[in-house]
C-alpha positions as CSV (number, residue, x, y, z in Angstrom):
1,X,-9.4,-75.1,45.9
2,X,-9.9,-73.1,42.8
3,X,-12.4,-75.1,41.7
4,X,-14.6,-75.1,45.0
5,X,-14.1,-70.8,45.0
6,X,-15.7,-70.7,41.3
7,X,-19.3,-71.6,42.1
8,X,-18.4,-68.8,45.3
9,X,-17.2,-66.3,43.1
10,X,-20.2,-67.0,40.6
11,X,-22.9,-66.3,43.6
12,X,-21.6,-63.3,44.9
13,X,-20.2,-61.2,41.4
14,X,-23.6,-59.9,40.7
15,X,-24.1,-58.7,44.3
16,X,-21.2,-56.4,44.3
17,X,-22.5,-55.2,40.7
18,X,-25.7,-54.6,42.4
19,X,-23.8,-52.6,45.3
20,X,-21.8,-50.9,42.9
21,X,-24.9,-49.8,40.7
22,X,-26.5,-49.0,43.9
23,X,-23.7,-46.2,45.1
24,X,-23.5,-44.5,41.9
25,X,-27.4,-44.6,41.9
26,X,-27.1,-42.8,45.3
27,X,-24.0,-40.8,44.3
28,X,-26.2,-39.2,41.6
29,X,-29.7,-38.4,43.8
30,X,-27.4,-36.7,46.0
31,X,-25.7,-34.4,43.6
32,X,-28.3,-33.3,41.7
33,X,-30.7,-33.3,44.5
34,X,-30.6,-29.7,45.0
35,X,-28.4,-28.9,41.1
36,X,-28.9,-25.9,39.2
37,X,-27.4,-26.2,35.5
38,X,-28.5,-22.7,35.1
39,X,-26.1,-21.4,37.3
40,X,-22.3,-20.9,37.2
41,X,-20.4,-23.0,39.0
42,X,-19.0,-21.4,40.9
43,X,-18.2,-19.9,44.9
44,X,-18.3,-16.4,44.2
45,X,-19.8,-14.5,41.7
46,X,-17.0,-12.6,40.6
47,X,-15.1,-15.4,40.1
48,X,-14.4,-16.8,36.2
49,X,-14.9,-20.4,35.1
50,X,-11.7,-21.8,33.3
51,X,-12.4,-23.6,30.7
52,X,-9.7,-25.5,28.8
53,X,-10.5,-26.2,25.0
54,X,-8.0,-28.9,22.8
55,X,-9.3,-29.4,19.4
56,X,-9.0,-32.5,17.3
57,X,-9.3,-33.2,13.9
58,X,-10.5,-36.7,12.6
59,X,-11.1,-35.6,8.9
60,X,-11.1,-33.0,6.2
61,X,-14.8,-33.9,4.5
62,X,-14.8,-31.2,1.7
63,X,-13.7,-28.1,0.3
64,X,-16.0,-25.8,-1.6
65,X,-14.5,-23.8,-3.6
66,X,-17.6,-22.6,-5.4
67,X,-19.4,-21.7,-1.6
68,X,-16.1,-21.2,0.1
69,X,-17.1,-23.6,2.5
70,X,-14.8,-26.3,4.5
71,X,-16.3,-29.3,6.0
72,X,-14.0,-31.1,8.8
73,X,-15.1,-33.5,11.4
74,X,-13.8,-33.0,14.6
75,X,-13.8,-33.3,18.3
76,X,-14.2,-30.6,20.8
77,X,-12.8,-31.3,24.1
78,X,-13.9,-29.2,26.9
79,X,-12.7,-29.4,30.5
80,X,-13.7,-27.4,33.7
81,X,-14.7,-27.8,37.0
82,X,-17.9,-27.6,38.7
83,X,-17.4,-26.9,42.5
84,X,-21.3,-28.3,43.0
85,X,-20.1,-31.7,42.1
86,X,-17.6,-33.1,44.7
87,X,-18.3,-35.7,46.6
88,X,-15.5,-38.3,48.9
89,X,-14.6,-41.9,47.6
90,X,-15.3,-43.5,51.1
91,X,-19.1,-42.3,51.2
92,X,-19.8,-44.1,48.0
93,X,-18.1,-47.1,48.3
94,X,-15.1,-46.0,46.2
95,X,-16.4,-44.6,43.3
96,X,-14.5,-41.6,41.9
97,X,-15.4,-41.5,38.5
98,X,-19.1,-41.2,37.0
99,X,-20.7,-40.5,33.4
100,X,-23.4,-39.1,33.5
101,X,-25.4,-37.0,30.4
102,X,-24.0,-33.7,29.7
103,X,-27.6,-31.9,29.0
104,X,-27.9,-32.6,32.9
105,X,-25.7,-30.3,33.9
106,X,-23.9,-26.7,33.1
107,X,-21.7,-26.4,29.9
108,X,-19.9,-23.6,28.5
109,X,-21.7,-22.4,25.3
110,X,-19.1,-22.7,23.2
111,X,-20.0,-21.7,19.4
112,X,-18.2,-21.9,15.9
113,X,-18.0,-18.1,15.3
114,X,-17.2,-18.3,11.7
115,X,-19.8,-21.3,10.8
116,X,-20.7,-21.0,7.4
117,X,-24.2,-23.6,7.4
118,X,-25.7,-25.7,10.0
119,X,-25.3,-25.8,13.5
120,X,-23.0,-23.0,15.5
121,X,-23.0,-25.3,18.7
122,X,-22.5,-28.8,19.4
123,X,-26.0,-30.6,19.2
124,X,-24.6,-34.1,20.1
125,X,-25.5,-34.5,24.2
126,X,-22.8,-36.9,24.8
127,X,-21.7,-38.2,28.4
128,X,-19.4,-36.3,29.9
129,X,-16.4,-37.7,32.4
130,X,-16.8,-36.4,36.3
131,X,-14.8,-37.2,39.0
132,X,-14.9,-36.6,42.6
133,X,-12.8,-33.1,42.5
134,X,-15.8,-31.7,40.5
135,X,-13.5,-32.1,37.2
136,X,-15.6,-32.5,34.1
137,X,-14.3,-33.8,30.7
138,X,-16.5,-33.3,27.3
139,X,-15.4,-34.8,24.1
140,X,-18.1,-34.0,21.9
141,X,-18.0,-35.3,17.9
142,X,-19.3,-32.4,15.7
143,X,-18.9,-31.8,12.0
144,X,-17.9,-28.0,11.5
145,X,-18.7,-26.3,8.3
146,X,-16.6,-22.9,8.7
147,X,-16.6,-20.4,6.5
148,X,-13.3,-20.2,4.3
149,X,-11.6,-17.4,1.5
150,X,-10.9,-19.6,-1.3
151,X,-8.7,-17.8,-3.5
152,X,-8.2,-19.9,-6.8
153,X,-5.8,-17.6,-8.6
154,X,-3.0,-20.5,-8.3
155,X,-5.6,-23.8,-8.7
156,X,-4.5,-26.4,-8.8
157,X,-1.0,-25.3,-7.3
158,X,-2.8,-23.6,-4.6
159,X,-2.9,-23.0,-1.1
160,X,-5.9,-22.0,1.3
161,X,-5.5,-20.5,4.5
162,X,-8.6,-21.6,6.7
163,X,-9.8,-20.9,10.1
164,X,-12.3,-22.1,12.8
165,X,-13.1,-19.1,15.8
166,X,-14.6,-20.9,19.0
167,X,-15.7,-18.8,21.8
168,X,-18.7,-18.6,24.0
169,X,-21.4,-16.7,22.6
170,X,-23.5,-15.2,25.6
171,X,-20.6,-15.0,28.2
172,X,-17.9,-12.5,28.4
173,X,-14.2,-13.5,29.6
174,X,-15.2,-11.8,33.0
175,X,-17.6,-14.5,33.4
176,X,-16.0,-17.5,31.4
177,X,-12.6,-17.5,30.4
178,X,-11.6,-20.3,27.7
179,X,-7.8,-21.0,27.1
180,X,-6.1,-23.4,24.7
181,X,-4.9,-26.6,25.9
182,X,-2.1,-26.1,23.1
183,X,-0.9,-24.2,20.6
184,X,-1.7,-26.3,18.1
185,X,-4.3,-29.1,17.0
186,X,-4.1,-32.5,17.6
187,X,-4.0,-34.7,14.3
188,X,-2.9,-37.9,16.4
189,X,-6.0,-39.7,14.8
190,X,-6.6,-37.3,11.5
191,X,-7.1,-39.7,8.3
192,X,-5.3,-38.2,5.4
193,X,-7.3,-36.7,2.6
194,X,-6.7,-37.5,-1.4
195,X,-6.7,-33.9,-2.5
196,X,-5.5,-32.3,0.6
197,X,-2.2,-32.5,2.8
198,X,-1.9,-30.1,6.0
199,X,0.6,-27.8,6.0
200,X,0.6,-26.2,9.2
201,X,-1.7,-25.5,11.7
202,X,-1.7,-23.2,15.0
203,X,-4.0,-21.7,17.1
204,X,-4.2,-18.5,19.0
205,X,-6.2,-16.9,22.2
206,X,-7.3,-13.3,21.3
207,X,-9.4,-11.2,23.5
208,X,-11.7,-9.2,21.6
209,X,-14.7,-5.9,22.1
210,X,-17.7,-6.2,20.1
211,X,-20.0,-3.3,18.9
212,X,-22.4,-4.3,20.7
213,X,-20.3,-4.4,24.4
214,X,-17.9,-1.6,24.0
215,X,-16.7,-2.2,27.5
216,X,-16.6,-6.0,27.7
217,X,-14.0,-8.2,26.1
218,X,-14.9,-11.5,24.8
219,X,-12.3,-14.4,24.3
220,X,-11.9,-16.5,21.6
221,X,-9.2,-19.5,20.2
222,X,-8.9,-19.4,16.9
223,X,-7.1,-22.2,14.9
224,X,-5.6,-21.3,11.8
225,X,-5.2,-24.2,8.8
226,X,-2.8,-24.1,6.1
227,X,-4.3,-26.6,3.2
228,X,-2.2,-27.4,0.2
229,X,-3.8,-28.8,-2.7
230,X,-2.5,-32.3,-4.5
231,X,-1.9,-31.6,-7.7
232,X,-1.4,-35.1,-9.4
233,X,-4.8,-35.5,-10.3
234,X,-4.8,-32.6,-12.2
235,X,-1.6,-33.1,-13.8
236,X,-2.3,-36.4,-15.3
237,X,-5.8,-35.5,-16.4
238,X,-6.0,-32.1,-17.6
239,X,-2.5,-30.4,-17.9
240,X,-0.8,-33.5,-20.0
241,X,-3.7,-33.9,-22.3
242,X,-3.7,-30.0,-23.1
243,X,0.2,-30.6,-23.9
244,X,-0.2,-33.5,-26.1
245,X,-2.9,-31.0,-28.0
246,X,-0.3,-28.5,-28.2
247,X,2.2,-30.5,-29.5
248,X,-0.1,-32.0,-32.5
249,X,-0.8,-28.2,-33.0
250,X,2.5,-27.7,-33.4
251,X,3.0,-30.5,-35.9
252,X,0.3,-29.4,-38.1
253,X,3.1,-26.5,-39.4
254,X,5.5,-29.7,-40.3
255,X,2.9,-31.3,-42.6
256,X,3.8,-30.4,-45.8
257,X,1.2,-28.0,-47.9
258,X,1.0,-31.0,-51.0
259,X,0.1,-33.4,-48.5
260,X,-3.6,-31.4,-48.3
261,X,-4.3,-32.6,-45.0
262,X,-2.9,-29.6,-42.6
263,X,-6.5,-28.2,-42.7
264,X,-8.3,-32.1,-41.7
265,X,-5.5,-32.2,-38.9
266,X,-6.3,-28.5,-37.7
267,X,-9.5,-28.7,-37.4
268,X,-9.3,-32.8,-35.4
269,X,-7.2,-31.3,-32.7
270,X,-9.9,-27.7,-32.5
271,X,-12.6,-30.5,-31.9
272,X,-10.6,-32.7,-29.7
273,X,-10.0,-30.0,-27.4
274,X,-12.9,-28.6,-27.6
275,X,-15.1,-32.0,-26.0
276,X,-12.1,-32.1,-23.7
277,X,-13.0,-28.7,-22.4
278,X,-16.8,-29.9,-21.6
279,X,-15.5,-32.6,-19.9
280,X,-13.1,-31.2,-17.7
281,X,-14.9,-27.9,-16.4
282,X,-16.6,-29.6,-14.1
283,X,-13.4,-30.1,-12.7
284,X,-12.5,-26.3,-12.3
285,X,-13.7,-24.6,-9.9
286,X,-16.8,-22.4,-10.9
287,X,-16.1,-18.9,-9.7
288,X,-15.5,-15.2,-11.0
289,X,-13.7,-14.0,-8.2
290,X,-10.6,-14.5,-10.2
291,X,-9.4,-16.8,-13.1
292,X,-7.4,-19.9,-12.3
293,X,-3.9,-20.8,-13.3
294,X,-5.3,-23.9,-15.1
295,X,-8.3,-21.7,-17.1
296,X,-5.8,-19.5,-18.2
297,X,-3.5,-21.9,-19.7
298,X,-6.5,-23.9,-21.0
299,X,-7.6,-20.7,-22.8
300,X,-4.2,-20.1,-24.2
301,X,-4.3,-23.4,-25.7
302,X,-7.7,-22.8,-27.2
303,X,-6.2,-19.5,-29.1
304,X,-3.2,-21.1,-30.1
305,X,-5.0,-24.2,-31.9
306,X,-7.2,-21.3,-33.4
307,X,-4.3,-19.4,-34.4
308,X,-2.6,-22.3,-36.3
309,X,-6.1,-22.7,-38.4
310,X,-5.6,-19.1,-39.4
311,X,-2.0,-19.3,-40.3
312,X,-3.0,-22.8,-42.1
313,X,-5.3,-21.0,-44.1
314,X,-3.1,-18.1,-45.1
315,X,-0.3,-20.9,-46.0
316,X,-2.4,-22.7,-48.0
317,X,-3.0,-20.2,-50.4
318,X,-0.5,-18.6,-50.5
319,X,1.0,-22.2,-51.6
320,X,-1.6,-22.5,-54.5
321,X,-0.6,-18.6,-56.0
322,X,1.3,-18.6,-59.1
323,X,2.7,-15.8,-61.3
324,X,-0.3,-16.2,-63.6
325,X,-2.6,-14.9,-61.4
326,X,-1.0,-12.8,-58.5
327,X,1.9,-10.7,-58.0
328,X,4.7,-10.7,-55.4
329,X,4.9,-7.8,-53.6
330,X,7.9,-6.1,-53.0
331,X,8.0,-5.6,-49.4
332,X,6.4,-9.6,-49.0
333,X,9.8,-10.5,-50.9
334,X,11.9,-8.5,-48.9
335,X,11.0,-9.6,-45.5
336,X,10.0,-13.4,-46.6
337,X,12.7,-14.4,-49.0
338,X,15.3,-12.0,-48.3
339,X,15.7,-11.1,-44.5
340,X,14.2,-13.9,-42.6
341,X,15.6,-16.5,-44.2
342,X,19.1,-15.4,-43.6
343,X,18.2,-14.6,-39.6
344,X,16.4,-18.1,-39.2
345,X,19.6,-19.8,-41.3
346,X,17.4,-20.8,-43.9
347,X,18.9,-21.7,-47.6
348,X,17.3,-18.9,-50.1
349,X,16.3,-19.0,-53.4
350,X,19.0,-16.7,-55.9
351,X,17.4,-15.4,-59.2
352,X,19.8,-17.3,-62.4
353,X,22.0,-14.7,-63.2
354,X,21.5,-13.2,-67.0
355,X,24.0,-13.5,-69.6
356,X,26.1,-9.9,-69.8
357,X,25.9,-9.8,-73.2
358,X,22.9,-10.7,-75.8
359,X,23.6,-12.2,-79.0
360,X,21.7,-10.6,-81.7
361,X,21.6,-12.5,-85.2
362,X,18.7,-10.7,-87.1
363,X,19.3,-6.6,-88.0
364,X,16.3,-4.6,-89.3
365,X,17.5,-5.7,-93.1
366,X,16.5,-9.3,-92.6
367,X,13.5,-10.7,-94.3
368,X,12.0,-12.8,-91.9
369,X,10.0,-14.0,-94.6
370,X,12.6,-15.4,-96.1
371,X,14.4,-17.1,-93.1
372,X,11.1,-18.5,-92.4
373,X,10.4,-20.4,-96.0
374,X,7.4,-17.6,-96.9
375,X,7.4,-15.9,-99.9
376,X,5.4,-12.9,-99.7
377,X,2.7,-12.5,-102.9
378,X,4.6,-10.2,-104.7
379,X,8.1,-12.2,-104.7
380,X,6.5,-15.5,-106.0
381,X,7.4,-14.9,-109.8
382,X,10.4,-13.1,-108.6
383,X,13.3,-15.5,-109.6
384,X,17.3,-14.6,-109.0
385,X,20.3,-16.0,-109.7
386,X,21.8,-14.8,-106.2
387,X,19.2,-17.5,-104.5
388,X,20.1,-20.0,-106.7
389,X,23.2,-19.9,-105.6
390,X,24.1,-23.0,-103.6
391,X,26.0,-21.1,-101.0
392,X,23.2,-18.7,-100.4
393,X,20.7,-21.8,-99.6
394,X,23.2,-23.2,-97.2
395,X,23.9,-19.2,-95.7
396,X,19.8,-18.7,-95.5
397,X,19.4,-22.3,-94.0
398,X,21.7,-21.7,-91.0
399,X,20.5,-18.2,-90.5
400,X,17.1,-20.2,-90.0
401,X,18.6,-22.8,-87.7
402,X,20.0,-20.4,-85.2
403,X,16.3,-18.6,-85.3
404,X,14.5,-21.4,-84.1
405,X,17.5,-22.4,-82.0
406,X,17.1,-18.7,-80.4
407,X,13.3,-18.9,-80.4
408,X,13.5,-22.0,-78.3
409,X,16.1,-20.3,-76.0
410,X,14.0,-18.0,-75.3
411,X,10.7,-19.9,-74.8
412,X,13.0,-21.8,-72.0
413,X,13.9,-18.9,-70.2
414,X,10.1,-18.1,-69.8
415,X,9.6,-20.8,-68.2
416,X,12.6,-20.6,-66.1
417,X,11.2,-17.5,-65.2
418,X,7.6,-18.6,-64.1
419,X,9.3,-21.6,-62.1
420,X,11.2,-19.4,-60.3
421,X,8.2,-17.1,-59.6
422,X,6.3,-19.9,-58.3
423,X,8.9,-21.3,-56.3
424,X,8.9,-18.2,-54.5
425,X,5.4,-18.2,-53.8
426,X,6.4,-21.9,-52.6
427,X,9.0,-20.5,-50.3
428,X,6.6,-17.6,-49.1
429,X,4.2,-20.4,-47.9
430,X,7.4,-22.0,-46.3
């Protein structure tokens, strides 16, 4: 049986296609056989048209800081009813539903108030949905670019507060009168962007009076978007990189001053940040309106490498001073040796104490040129018993043993002295 009612089936399908097409084709001639899109549609011309408007957002394109600029693909659904398109079901062999294009009939002129470049109204002339009651529903695809403040005073911890205005542009709310289909967006189908989550979103009916029609308020739905930035991006490639160069910075005062390559290492991490600065301001955004979180920290990274050359020079020589050439002043050993040390609990340098009491061996009587072995001219032919004496050699030889003994004493504490000194300086460039 099902076999026989195949071949049946076969012959008649594309006749009832062909009746079908045929009372849609018929459906249509009559509507429009006497249509006006020009016209309201409406019975009375007091009356408003209701229009119901539900945004929906498929994607956030891009953000332009620079342009202050935001770039979203959406959908605009628009629903009303046209009272000059009803027809019944049993006239037209059942149909209720057509499509048919939406340039062929009347459409609200809705408008992106706040479009910052491109189109302010939908240019796509999609099909729109009509049933038999007259009720029309228009899903449009449009890309909106809407103007946006972009305040970058927190980048790249920021967030933007955007907005998209939609109202009719040459009817009044007398004539049309939108309203939201809800409070807020839908994001049912809304692809997730890398750089941007969404916060929070809501949208608002306001009526408002224009310069231009003191007496005539216009309606508009305005949807408000809260945009917060992703940071990671940032972090991995600019803020840990600038950290890293502060922390070699920061070693450059742990090399020590011998070493002689503080200055070589100083100057690497100036140059290292400097190329990473020309690579990553293309990242930042460009504008003068106010400077970003990130430029700021970047710059104070910039003066503190610069800062650690300066102190490197100073340090260096000051290392390389010696008591020779250059003299301690009092007030740089008073706050350097003295006082900071003892606040920062560093160990201090103490002066050797001198002996109390100083041992004097020669008077003014002595002839040193006698201690010393030198016989003056007059004394050579000058022979006496006392210095043949045997216990006056051994008395003038000890006298000059403790002289050169005391001579060598006092050579050592010179250079006691000038060690110290120069340690000092040493501990100064500490």
């Amino acid at each position: 049986m099902d076999v026989c009612g195949l071949p049946i089936f076969l012959l008649l399908g594309p006749v009832v296609l062909v009746l079908g097409s045929d009372h849609e084709t018929r459906l249509v001639a009559d509507l429009f056989e006497h249509y006006n899109k020009v016209i309201r549609p409406v019975s009375n011309h007091y009356e408003s048209v209701n229009v119901t408007v539900g945004l929906q957002l498929i994607q956030l394109i891009n953000v332009d800081e620079v342009n202050q600029i935001v770039a979203t693909n959406v959908r605009l659904k628009q629903q009303w009813k046209d009272v000059n398109l009803k027809w019944k079901p049993e006239d037209y062999g059942g149909v209720k539903q057509i499509r048919i294009a939406s340039s062929e009939l009347w459409r609200p002129d809705l408008v992106l108030y706040n479009n910052a470049d491109g189109d302010f109204a939908i240019v796509q002339d999609t099909k729109v949905l009509l049933d038999y009651t007259g009720h029309i529903t228009w899903t449009p695809p449009a890309i909106f670019k809407s103007y946006c403040e972009i305040i970058v005073t927190h980048f790249p911890f920021d967030e933007q507060n955007c907005s998209m205005k939609l109202g009719t542009w040459t009817y009044d709310g007398t004539m049309v009168a939108i309203f939201p289909e809800s409070d807020r967006p839908d994001l049912s189908n809304f692809m997730p962007s890398g750089e941007w989550i969404m916060k929070d979103y809501r949208g608002w009916k306001h009526w408002v009076t224009y310069a231009c029609c003191p007496d005539t308020p216009y309606l508009d739905i305005t949807y408000h978007f809260v945009l917060q930035r992703l940071p990671l991006y940032f972090i991995v490639n600019v803020i840990i990189p600038c950290l890293l160069f502060s922390f070699l910075t920061g070693l450059v005062f742990y090399l020590p001053t011998d070493s002689g390559e503080k200055m070589t290492l100083s100057i690497s991490v100036l140059l290292s940040l400097t190329v990473f600065l020309l690579v990553i301001v293309e990242l930042i955004p460009s504008t003068s309106s106010a400077v970003p979180l990130i430029g700021k920290y970047m710059l104070f990274t910039m003066v503190f490498v610069i800062a650690s050359i300066i102190i490197t020079v100073i340090v260096i020589n000051t290392h390389h001073r010696s008591p020779s050439t250059h003299t301690m002043p009092q007030w740089v050993r008073k706050i350097f040796i003295e006082t900071i040390p003892n606040v920062m609990f560093f160990s201090t340098m103490k002066r050797p104490s001198r002996n109390k009491q100083e041992k004097r061996i020669f008077t003014e009587d002595i002839d040193i040129s006698e201690i010393s072995g030198k016989q003056s001219p007059a004394a050579v032919n000058f022979q006496s018993s006392l210095t043949k004496n045997p216990d006056v050699k051994s008395a003038i030889e000890g006298i000059k043993y403790i002289a050169e003994t005391m001579k060598s004493d006092q050579e050592s504490n010179n250079v006691r002295t000038f060690s110290f000194c120069f340690r000092r300086w040493e501990a100064l460039a500490f």
